[in-house]
N, C-alpha and C positions, 0 to 999 in steps of 0.2 A: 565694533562695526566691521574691522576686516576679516575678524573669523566668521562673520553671516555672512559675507559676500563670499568665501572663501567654501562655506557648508555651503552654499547653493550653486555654484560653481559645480563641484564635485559632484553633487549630486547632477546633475544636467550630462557630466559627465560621463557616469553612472547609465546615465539612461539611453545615453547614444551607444555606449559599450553593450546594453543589453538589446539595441534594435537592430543593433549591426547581426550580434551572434543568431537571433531571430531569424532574418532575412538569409542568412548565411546556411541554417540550416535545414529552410525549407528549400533552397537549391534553385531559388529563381536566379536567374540573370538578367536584368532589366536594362544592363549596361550594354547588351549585346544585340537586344532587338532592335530592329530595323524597322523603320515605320515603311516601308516598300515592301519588304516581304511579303512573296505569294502564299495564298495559303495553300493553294496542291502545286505540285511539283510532278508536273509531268510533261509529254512532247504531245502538241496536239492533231499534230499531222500523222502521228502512228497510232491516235486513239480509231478503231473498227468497229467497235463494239461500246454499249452501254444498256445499263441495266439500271431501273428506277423500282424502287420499293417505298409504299406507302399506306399505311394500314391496310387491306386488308387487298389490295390492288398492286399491281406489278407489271411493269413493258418494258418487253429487250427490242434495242434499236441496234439496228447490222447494217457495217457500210459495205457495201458489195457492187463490182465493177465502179465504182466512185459513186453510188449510187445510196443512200438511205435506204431501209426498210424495214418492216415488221415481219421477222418470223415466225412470229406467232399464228399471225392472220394471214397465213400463204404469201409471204413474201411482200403480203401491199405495201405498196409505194407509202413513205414518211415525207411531213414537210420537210424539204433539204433545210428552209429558212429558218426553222425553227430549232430544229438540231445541230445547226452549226453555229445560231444564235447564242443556244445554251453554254456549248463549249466554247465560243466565244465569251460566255460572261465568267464560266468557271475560272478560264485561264488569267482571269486579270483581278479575279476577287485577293483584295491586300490585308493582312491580318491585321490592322490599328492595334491597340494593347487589349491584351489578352483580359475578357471579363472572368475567367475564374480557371485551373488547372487540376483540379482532383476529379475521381470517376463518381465522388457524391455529387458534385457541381454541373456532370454531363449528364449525370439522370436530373437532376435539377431542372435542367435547360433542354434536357429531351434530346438529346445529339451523343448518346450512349449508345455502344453496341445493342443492348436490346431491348432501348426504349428511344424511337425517334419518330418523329415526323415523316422526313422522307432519308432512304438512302441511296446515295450514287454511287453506281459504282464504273469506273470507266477502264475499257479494254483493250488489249494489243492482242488480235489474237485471241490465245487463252490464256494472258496474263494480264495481272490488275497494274495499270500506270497508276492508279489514283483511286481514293474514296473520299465520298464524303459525305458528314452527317447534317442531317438540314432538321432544326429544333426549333421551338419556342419565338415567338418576335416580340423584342421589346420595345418595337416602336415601328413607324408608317415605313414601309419597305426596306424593312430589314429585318434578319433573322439571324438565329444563332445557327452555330456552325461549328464542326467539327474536323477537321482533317483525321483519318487511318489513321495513320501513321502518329499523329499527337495527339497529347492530353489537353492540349490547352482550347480554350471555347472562345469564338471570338465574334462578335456582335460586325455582320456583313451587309453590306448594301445588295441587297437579293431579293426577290420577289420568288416567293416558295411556288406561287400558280406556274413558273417556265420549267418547272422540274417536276407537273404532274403526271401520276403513275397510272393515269389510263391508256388504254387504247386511242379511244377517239382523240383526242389529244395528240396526237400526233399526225394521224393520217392524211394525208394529201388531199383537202376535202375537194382543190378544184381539179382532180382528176377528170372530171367531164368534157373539163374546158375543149372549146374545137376553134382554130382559126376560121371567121367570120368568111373571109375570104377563099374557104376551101369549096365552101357549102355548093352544092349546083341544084340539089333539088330535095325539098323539104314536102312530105306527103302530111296532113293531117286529117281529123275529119271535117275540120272546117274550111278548109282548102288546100289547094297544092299549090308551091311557088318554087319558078322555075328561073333558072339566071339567064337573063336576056339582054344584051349590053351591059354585059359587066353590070348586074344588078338581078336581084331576085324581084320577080313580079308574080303576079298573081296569074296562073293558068286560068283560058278557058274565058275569059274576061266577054263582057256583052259590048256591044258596039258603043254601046254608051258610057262606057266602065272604063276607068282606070286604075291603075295600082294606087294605093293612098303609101308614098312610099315612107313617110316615117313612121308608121302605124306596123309594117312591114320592118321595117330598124329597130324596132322597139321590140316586136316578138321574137327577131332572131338573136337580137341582142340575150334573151333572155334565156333562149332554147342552148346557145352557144356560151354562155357563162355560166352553167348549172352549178349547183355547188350542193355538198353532200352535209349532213349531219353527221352521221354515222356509220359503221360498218353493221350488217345487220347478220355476214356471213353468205358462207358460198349454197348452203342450204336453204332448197324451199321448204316454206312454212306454210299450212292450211290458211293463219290469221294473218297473212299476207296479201289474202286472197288474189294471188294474182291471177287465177282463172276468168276472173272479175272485173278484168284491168275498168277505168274510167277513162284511160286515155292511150292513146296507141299513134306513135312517131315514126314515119322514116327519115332519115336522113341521108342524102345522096353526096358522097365529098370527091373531087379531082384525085384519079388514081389511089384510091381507095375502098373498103369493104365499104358496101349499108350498113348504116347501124340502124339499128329495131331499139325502140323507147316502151317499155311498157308500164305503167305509171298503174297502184293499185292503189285501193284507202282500207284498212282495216279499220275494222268494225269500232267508235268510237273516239278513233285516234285523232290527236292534231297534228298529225303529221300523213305523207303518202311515202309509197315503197314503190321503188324504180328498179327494175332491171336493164341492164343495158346489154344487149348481144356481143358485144368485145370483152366485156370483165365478167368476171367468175362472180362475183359476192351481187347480192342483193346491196340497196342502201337507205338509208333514211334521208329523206327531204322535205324540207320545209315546207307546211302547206300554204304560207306567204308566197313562197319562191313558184309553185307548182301552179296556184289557180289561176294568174293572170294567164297562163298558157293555156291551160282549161277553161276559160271563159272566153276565147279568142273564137271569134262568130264573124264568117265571111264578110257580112257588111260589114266587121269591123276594118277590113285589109282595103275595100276598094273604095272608089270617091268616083262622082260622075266626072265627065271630062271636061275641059275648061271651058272649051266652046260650046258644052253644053251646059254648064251652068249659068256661063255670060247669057246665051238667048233664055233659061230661065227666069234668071233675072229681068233681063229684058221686059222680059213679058210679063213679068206679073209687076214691074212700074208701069207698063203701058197699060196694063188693066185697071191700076189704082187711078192712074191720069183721067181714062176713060170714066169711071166710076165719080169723079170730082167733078167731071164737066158736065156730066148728065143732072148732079146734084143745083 
């Protein structure tokens, strides 16, 4: 009985000698990882530059005067929020244990040099602080990942959509935006309104007319938080037709240029194209966002006046009174 306790002893042995020499010679360290380790290792206040690759789509983003932008698209303005969002999530993504370490397992997981999903690359200058490879997800917001610099693949809390490699994805869509409070004189074809005690009203008004003033907050509200889809470019296009326009804005602001609106619809489209007289590019806008402004019709801005609705009123109870007594 003691040499079977003695033969399987040995053998157990045996087998922890041969998992030891195993682990030993594929060169992990698992004694040494740190469940806090970052996975890039860079300074983020010296990062200027980044550059996103993704199949078949690519955008470099340059900080300039402290400033985001695309130079690609003539310098346009990037959301600041969004690219310092990103490098805000890069810098604190933490490696947990490593799901696999050979260069079969990063084309596996798609986070290999020249098979990946997305790749970051981030810049000082004209040197790389950091890469990083963005692969495969094995589960609801998260993806695999690669750091440059190592082999090892590690399943991250990342949402692949904040690192994609288009254009419009990035761009500053509320570039249009104008303080409400600048506005002094708005021209359209449906009316012009003009700031009269601190308050835009309706020019030209009948004696019996008044501003309908929330109907007036609601249209400016909506001329003054424009927001863009896309970049369409600084080049005019025939399918643009902006020869065509459907709608045409002034805008008059406190110690400022005009700006000129010229809103066009191509043939087809669910969407309009806007030019604006201060920026260079064309752009894409929502034809949600566009038609309440295009369908905005004088009687929609004025309301009769109070005292002359009161004696409408008036009168037409005094007619029904009248009409009951006669009955």
């Amino acid at each position: 009985m003691m040499k079977k306790w003695i033969s399987i002893l040995s053998g157990l042995l045996v087998a922890q000698l041969v998992l030891a020499m195993a682990i030993n010679l594929t060169g992990e360290d698992y004694g040494a990882f740190l469940a806090e380790e970052k996975i890039l290792a860079f300074e983020q206040q010296a990062v200027d530059g980044l550059r996103i690759e993704g199949g078949t789509d690519s955008v470099v983003l340059k900080k300039q005067g402290g400033q985001w932008s695309l130079p690609e698209s003539g310098d346009f303005p990037a959301s600041q929020g969004s690219v310092e969002g990103l490098l805000d999530k890069l810098a604190t993504l933490e490696k947990g244990w490593p799901v696999a370490t050979t260069g079969g397992a990063a084309r596996h997981f798609k986070v290999a040099e020249g098979q990946f999903e997305q790749k970051l690359v981030l810049l000082s200058g004209d040197d790389v602080q950091a890469t990083l490879y963005v692969g495969s997800s094995p589960g609801f917001r998260k993806v695999h990942v690669r750091s440059g610099d190592e082999d090892e693949v590690y399943a991250a809390a990342f949402n692949a959509w904040e690192a994609n490699a288009k254009t419009d994805d990035w761009i500053d869509k509320s570039i249009l935006k104008l303080n409400e409070s600048d506005v002094e004189r708005v021209e359209m074809p449906a009316a012009t309104l003009q700031r009269k005690e601190d308050q835009l009203q309706v020019a030209g008004l009948e004696a019996q007319e008044q501003t309908d003033e929330k109907a007036v907050r609601s249209l400016i509200g909506k001329l003054t938080e424009l927001r863009i889809q896309s970049l369409l470019g600084p080049e005019a296009k025939p399918e643009y037709r902006q020869d065509e326009p459907v709608l045409e804005i002034e805008v008059a602001r406190k110690d400022s240029d005009v700006l000129s609106y010229r809103f066009s619809k191509p043939k087809e489209a669910s969407y309009f194209v806007l030019k604006r007289s201060d920026l260079d590019h064309y752009f894409k806008v929502a034809e949600s966002t566009v038609k309440p402004i295009l369908d905005t019709a004088r009687e929609k801005l004025v309301q009769a006046r109070a005292e002359e609705a009161s004696n409408e009123a008036a009168g037409e109870k005094q007619s029904e009174e009248t009409t009951e007594t006669m009955e």
